[in-house]
CHARMM-style PDB file with segment names, atoms N, HN, CA, C and O in Angstrom:
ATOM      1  N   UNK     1      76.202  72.450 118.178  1.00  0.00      PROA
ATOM      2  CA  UNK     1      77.357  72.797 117.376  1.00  0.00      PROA
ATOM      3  C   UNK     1      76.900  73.691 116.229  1.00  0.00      PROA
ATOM      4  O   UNK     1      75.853  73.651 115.582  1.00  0.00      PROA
ATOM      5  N   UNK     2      78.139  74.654 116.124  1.00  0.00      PROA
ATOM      6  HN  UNK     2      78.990  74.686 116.649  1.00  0.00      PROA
ATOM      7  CA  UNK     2      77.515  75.573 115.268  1.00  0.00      PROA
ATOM      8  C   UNK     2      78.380  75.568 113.649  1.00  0.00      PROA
ATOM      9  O   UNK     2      79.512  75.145 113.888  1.00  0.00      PROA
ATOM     10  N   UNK     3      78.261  75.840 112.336  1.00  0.00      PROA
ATOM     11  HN  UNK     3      77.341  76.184 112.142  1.00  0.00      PROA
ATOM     12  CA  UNK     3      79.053  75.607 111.530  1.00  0.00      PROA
ATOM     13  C   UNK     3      78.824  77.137 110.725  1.00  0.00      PROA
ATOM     14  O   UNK     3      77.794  77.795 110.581  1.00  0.00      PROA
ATOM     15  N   UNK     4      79.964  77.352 110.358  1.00  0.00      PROA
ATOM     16  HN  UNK     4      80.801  76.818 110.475  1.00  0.00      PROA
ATOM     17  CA  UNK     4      80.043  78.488 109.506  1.00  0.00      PROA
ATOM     18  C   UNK     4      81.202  78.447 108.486  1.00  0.00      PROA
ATOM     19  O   UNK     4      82.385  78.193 108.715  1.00  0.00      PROA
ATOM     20  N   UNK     5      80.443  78.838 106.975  1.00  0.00      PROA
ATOM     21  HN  UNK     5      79.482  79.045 106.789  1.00  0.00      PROA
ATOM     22  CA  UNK     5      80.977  78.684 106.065  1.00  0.00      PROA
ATOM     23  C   UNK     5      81.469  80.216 105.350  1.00  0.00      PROA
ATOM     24  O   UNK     5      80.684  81.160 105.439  1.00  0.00      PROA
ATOM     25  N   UNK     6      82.773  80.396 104.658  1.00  0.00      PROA
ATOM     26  HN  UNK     6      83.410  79.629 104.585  1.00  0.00      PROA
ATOM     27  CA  UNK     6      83.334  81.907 104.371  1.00  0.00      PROA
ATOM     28  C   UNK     6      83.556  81.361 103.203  1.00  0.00      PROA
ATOM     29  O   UNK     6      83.842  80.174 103.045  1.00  0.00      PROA
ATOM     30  N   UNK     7      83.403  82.450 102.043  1.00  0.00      PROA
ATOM     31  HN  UNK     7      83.171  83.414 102.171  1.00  0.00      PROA
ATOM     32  CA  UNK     7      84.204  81.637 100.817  1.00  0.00      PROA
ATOM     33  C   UNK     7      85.413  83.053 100.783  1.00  0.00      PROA
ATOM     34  O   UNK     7      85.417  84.204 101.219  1.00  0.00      PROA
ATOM     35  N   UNK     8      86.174  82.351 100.157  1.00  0.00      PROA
ATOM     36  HN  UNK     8      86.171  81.416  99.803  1.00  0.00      PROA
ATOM     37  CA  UNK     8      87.151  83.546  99.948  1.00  0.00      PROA
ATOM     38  C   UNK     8      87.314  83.560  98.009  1.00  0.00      PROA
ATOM     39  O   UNK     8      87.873  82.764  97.254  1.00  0.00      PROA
ATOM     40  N   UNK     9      86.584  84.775  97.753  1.00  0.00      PROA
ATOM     41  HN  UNK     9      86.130  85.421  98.366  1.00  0.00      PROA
ATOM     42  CA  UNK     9      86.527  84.844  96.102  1.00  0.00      PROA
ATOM     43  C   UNK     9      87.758  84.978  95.272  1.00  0.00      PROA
ATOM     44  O   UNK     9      88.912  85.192  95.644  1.00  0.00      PROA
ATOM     45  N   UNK    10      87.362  84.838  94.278  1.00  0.00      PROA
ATOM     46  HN  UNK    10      86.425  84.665  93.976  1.00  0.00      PROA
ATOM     47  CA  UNK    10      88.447  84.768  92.882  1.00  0.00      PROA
ATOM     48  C   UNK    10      89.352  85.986  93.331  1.00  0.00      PROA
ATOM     49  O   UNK    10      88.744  86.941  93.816  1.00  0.00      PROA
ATOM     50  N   UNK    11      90.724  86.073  93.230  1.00  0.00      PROA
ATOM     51  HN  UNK    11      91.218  85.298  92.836  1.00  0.00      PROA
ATOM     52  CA  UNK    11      91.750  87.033  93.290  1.00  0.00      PROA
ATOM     53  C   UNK    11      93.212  86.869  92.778  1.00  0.00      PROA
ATOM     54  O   UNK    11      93.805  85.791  92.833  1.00  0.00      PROA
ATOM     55  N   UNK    12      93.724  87.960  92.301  1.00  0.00      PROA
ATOM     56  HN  UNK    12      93.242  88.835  92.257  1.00  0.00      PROA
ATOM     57  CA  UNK    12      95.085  87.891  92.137  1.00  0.00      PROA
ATOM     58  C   UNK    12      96.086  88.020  93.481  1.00  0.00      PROA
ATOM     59  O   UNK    12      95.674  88.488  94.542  1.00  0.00      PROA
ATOM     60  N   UNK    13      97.212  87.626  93.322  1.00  0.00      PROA
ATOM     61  HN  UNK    13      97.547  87.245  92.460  1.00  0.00      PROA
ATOM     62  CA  UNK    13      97.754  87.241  94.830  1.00  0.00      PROA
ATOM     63  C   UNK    13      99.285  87.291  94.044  1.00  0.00      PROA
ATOM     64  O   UNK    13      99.475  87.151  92.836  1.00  0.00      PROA
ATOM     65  N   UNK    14     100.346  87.543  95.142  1.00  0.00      PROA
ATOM     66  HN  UNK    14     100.192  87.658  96.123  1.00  0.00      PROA
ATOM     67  CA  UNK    14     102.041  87.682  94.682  1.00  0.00      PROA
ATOM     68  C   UNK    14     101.961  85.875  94.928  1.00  0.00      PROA
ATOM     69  O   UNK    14     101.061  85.167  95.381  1.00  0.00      PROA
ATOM     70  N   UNK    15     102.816  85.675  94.601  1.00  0.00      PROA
ATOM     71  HN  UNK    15     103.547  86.250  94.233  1.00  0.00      PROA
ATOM     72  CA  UNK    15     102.889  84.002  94.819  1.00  0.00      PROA
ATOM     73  C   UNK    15     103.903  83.936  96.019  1.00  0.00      PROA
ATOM     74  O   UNK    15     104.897  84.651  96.148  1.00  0.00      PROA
ATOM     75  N   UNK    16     103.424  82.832  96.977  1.00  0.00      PROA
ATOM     76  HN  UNK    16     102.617  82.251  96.873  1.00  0.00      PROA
ATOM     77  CA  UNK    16     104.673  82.600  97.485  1.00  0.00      PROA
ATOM     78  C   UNK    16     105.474  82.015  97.954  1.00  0.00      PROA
ATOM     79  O   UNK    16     106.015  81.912  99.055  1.00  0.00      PROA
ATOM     80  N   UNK    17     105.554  81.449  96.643  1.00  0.00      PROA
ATOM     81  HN  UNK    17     105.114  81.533  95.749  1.00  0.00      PROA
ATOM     82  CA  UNK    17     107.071  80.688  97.406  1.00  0.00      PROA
ATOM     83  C   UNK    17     107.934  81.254  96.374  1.00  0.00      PROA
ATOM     84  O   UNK    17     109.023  80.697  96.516  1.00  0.00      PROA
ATOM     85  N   UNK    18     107.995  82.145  95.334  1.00  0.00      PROA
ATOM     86  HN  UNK    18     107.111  82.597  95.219  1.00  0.00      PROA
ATOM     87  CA  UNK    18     108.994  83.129  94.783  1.00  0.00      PROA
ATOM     88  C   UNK    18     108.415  84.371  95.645  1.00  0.00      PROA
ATOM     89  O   UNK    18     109.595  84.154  95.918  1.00  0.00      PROA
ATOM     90  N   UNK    19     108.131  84.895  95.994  1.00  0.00      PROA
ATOM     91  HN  UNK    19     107.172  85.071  95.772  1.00  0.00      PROA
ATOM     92  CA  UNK    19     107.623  86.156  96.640  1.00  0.00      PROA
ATOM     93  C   UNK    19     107.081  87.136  95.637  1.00  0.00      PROA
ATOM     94  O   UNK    19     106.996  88.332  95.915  1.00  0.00      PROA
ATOM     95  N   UNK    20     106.675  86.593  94.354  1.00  0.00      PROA
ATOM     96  HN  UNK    20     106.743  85.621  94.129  1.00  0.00      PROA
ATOM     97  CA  UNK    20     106.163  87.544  93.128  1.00  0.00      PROA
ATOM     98  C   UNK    20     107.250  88.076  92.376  1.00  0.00      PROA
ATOM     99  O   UNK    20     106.976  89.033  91.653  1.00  0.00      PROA
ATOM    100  N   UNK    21     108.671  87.577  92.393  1.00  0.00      PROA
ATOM    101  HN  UNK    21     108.894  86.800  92.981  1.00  0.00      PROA
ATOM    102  CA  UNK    21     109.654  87.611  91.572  1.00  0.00      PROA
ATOM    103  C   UNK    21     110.010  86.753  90.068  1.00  0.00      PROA
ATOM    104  O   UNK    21     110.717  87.045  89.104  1.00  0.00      PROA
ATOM    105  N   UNK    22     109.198  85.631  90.377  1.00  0.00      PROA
ATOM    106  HN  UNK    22     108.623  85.394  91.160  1.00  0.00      PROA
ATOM    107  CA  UNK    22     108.900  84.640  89.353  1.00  0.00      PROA
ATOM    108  C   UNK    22     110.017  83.339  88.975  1.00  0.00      PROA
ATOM    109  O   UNK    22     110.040  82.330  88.271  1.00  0.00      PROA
ATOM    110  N   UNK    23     110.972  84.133  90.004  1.00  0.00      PROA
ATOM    111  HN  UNK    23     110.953  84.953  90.576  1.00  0.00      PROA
ATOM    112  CA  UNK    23     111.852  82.693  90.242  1.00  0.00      PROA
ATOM    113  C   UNK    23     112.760  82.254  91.624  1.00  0.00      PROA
ATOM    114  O   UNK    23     113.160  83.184  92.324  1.00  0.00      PROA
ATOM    115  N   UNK    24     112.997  81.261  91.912  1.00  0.00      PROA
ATOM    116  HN  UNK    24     112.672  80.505  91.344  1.00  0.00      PROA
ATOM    117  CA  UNK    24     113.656  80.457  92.919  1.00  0.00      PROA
ATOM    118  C   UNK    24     115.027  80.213  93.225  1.00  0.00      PROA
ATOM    119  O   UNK    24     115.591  80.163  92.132  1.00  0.00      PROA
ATOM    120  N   UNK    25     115.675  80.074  93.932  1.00  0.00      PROA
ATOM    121  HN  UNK    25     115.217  80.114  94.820  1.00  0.00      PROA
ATOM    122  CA  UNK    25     116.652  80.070  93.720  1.00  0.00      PROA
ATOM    123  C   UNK    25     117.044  78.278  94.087  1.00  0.00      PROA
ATOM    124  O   UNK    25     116.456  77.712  95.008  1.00  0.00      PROA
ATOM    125  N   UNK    26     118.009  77.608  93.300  1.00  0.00      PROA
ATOM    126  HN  UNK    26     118.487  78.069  92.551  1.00  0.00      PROA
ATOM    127  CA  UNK    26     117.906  76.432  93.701  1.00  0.00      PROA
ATOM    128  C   UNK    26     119.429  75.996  94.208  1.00  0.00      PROA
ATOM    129  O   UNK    26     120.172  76.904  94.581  1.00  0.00      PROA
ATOM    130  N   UNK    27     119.838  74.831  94.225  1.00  0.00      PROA
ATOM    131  HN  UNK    27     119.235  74.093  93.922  1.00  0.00      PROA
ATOM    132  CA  UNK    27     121.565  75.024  94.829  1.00  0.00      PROA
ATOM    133  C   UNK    27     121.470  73.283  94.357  1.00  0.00      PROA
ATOM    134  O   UNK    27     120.549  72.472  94.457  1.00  0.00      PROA
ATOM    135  N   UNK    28     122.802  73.175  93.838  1.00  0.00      PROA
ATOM    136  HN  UNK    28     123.549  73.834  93.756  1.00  0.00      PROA
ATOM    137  CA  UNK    28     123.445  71.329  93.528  1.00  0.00      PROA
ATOM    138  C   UNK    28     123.358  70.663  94.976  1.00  0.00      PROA
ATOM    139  O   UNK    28     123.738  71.174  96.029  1.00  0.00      PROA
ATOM    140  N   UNK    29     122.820  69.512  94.810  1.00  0.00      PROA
ATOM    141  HN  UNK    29     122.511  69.097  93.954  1.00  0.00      PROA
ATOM    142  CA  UNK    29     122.684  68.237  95.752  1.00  0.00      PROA
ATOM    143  C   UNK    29     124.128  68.597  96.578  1.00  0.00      PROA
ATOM    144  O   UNK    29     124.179  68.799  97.791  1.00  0.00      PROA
ATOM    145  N   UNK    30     125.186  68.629  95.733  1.00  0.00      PROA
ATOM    146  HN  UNK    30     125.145  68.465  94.748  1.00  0.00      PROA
ATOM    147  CA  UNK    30     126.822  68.530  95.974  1.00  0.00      PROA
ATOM    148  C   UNK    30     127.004  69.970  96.722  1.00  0.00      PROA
ATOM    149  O   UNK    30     127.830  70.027  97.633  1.00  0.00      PROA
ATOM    150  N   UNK    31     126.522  70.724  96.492  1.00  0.00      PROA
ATOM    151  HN  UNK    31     125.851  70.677  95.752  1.00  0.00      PROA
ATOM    152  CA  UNK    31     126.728  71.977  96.689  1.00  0.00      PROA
ATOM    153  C   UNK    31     126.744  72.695  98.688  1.00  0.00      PROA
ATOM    154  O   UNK    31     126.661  73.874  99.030  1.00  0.00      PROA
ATOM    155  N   UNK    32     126.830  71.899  99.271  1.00  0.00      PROA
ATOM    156  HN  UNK    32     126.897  70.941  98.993  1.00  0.00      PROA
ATOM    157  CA  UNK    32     126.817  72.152 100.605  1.00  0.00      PROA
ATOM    158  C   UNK    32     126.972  73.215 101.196  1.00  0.00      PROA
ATOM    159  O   UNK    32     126.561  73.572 102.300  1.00  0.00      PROA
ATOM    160  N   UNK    33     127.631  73.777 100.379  1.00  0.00      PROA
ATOM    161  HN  UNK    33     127.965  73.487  99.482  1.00  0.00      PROA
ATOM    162  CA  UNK    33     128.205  75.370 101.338  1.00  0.00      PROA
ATOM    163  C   UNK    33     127.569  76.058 100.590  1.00  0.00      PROA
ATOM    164  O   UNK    33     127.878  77.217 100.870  1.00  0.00      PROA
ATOM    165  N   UNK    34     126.632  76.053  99.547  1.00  0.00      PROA
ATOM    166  HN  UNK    34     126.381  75.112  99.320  1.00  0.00      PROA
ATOM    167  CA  UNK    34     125.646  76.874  98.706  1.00  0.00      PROA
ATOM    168  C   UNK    34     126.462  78.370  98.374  1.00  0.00      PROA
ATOM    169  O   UNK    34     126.229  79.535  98.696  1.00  0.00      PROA
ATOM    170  N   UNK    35     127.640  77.642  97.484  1.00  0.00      PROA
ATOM    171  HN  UNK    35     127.829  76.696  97.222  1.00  0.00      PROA
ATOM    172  CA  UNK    35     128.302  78.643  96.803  1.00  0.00      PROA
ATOM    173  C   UNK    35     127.670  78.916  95.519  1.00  0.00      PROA
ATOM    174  O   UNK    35     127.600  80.070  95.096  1.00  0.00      PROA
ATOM    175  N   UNK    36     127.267  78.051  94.960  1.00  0.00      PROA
ATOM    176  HN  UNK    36     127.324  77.114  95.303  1.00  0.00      PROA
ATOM    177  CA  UNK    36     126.666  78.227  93.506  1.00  0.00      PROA
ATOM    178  C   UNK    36     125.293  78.464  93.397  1.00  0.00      PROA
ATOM    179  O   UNK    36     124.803  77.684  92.580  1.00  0.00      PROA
ATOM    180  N   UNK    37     124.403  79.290  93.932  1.00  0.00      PROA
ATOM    181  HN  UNK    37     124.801  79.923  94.596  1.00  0.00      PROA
ATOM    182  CA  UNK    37     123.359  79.284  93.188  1.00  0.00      PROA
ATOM    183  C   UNK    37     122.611  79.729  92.374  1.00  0.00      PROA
ATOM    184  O   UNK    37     122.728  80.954  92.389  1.00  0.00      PROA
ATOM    185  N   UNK    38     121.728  79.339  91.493  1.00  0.00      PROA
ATOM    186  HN  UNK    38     121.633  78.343  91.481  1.00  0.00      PROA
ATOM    187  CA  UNK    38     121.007  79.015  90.372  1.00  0.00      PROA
ATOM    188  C   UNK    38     119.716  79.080  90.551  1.00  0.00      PROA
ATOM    189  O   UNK    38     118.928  78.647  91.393  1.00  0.00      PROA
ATOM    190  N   UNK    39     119.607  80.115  88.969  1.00  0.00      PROA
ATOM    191  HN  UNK    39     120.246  80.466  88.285  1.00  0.00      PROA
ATOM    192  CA  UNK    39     117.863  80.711  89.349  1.00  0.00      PROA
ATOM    193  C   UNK    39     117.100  79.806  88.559  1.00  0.00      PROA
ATOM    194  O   UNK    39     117.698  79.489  87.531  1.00  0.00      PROA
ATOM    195  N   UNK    40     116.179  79.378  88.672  1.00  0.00      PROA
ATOM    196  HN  UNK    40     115.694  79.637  89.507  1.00  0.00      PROA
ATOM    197  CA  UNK    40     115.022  78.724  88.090  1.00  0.00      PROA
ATOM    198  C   UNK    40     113.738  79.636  87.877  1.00  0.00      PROA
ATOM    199  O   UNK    40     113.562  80.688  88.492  1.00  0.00      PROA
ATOM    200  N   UNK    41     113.009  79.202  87.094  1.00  0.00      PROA
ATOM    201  HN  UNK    41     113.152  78.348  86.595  1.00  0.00      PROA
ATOM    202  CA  UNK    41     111.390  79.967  86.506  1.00  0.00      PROA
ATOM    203  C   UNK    41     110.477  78.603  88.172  1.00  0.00      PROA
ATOM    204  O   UNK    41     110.694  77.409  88.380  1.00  0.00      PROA
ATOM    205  N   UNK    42     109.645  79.485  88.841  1.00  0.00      PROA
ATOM    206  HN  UNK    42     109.469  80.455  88.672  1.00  0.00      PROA
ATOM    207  CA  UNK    42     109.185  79.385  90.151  1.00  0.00      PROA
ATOM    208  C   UNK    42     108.260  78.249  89.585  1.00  0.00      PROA
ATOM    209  O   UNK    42     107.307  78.745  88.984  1.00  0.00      PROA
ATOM    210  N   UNK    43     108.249  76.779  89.595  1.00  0.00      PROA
ATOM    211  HN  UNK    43     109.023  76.376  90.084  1.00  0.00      PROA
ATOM    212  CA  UNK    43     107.171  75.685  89.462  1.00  0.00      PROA
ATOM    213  C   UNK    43     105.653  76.229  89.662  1.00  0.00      PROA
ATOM    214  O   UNK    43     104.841  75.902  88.797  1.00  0.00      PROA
ATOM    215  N   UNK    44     105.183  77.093  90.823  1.00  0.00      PROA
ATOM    216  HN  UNK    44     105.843  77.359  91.526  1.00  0.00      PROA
ATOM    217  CA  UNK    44     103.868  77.626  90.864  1.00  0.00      PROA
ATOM    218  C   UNK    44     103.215  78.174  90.044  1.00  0.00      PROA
ATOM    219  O   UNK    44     102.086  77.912  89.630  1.00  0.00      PROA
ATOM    220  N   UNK    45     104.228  79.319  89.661  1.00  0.00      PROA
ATOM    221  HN  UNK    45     105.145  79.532  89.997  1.00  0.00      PROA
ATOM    222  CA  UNK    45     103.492  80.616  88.744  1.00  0.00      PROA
ATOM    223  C   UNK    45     103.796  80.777  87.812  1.00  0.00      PROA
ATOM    224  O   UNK    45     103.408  81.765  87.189  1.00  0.00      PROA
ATOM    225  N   UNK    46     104.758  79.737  87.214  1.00  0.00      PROA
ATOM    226  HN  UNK    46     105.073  78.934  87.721  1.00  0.00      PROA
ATOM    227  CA  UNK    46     105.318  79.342  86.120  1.00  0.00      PROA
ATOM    228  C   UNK    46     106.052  80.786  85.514  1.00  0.00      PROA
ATOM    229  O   UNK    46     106.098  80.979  84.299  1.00  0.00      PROA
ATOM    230  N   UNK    47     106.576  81.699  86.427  1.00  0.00      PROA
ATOM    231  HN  UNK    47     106.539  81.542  87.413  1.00  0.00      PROA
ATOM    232  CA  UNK    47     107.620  83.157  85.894  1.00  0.00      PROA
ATOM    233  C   UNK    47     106.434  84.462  85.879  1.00  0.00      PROA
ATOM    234  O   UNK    47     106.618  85.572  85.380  1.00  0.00      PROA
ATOM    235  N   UNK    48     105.473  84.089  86.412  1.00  0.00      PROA
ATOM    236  HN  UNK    48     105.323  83.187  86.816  1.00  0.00      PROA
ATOM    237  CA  UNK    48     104.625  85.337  86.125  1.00  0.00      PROA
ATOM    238  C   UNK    48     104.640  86.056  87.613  1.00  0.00      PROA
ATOM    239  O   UNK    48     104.145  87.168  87.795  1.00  0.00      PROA
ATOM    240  N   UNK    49     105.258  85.295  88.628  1.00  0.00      PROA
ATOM    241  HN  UNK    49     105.660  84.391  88.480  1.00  0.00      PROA
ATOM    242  CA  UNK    49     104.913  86.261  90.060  1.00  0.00      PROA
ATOM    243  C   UNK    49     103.581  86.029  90.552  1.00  0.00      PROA
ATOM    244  O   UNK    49     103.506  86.156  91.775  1.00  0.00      PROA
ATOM    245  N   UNK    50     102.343  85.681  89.881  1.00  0.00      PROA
ATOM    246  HN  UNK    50     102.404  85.577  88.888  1.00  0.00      PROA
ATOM    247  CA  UNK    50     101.245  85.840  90.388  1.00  0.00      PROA
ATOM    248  C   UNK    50     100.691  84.676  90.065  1.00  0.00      PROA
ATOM    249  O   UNK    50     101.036  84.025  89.078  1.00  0.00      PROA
ATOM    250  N   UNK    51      99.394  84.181  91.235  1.00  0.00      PROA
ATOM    251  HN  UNK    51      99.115  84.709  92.036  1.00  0.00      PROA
ATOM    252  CA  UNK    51      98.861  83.204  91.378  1.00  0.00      PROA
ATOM    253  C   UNK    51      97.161  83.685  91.255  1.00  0.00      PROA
ATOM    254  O   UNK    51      96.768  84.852  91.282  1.00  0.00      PROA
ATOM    255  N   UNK    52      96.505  82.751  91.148  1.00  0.00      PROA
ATOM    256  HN  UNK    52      96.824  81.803  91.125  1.00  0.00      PROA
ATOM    257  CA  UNK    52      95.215  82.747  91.490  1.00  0.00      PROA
ATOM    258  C   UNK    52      94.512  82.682  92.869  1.00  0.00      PROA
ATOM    259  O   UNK    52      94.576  81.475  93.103  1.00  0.00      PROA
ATOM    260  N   UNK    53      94.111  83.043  93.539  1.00  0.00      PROA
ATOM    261  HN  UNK    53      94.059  84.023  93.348  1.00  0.00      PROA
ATOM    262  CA  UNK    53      93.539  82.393  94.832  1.00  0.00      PROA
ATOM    263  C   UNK    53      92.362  82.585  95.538  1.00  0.00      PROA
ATOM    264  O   UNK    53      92.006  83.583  96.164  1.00  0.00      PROA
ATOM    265  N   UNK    54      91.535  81.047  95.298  1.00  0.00      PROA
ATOM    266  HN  UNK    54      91.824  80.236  94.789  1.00  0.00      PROA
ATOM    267  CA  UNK    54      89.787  81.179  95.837  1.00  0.00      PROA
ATOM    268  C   UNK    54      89.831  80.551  96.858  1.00  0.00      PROA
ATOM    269  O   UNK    54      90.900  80.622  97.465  1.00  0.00      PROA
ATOM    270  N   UNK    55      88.686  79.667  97.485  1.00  0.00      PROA
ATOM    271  HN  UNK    55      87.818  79.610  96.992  1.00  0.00      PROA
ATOM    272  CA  UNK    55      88.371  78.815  98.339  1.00  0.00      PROA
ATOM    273  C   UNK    55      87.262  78.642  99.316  1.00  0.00      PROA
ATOM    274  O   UNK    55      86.256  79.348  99.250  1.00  0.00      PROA
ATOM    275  N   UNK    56      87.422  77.698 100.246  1.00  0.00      PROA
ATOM    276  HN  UNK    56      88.239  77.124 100.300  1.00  0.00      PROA
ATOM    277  CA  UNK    56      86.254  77.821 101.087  1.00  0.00      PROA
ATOM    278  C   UNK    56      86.946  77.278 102.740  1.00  0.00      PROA
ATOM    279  O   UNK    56      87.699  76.352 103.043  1.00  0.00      PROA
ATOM    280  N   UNK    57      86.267  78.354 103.541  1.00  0.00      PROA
ATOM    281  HN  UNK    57      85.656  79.106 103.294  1.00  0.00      PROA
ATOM    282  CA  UNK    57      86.469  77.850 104.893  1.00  0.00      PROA
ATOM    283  C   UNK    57      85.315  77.468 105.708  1.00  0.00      PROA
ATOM    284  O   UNK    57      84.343  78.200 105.889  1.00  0.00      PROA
ATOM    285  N   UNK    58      85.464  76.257 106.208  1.00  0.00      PROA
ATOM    286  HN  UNK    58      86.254  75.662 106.061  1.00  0.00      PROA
ATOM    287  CA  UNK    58      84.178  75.947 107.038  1.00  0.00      PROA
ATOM    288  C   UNK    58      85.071  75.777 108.491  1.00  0.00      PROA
ATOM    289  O   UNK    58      86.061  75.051 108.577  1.00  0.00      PROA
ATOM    290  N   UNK    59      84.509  76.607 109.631  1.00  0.00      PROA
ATOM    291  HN  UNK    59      83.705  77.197 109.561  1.00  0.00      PROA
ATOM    292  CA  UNK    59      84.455  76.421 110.507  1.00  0.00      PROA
ATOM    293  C   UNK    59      83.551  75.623 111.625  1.00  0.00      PROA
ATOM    294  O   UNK    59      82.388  75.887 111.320  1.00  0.00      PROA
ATOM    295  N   UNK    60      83.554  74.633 112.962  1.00  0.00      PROA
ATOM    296  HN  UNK    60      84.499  74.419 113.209  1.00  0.00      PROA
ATOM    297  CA  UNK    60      82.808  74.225 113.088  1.00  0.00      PROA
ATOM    298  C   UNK    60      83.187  74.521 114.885  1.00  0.00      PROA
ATOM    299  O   UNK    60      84.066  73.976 115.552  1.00  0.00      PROA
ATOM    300  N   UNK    61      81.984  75.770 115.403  1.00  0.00      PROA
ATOM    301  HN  UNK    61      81.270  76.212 114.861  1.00  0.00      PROA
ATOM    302  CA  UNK    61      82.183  75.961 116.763  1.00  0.00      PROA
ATOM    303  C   UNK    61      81.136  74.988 117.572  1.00  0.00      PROA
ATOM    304  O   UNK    61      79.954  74.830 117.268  1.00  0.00      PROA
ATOM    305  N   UNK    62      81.832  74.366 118.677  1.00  0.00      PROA
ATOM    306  HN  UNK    62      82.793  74.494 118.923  1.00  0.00      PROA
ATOM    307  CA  UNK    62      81.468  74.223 120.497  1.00  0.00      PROA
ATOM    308  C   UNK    62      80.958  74.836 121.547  1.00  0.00      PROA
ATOM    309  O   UNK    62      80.833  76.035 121.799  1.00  0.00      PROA
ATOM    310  N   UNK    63      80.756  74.152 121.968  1.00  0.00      PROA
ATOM    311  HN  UNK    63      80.858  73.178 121.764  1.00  0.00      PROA
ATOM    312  CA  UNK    63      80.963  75.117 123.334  1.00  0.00      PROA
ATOM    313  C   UNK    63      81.888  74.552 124.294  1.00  0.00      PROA
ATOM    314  O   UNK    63      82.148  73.368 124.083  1.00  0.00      PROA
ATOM    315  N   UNK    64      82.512  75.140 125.398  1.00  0.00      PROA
ATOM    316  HN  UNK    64      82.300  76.102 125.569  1.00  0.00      PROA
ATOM    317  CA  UNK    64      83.606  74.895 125.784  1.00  0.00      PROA
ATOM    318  C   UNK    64      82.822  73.706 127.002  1.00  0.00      PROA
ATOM    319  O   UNK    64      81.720  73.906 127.513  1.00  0.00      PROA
ATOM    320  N   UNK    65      83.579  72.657 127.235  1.00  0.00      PROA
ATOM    321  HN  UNK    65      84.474  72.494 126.820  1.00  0.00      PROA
ATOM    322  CA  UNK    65      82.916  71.819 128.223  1.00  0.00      PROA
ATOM    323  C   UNK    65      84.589  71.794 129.277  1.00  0.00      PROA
ATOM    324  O   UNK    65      85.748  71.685 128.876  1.00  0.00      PROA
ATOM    325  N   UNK    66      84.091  71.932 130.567  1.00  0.00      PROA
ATOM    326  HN  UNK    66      83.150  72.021 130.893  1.00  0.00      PROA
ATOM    327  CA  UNK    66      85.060  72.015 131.922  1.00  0.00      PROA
ATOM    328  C   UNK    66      85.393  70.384 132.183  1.00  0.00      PROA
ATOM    329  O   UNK    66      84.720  69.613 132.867  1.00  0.00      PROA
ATOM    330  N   UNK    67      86.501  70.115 131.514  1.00  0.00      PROA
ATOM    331  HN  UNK    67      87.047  70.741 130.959  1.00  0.00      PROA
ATOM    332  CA  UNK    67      87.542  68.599 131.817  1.00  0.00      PROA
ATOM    333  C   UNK    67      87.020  68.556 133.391  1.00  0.00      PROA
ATOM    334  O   UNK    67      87.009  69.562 134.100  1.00  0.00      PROA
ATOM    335  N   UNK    68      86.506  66.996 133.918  1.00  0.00      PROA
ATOM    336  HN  UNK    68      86.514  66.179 133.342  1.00  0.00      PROA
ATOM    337  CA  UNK    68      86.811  66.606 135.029  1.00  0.00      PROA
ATOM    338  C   UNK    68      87.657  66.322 135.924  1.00  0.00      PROA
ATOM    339  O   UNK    68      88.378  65.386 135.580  1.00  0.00      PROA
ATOM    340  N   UNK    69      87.928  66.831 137.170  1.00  0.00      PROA
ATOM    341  HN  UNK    69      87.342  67.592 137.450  1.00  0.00      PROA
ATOM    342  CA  UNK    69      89.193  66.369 137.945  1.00  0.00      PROA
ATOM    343  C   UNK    69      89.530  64.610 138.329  1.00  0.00      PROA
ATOM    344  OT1 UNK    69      90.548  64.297 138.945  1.00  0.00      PROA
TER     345      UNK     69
END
């Protein structure tokens, strides 16, 4: 087995779950037919559109083994 590690470095990024607009749109519990809605400042990016984004990926390859009949 083989393992391979990627980091993905420090970056600026659109956010998204506002799409880099900086806010959401939200709708009343009551509101069913989502006639009324209402903008909010986006919980993530707190109105700025932009996020931070690092990390790490570890992958871990096989080799393929042929299932018995």
């Amino acid at each position: 087995m083989k393992t391979e590690k990627n980091y993905i470095h420090r970056r600026v990024c659109l956010c998204r779950q506002c799409g880099g607009t900086g806010t959401v749109t939200v709708y009343a519990e009551k509101d069913v037919r989502r006639l009324h809605p209402k903008q909010k400042v986006c919980p993530q990016c707190q109105g700025s559109g932009r996020i931070w984004l690092s990390g790490e990926v570890t992958k871990y390859i096989e080799p393929y083994a042929e299932p018995e009949p």
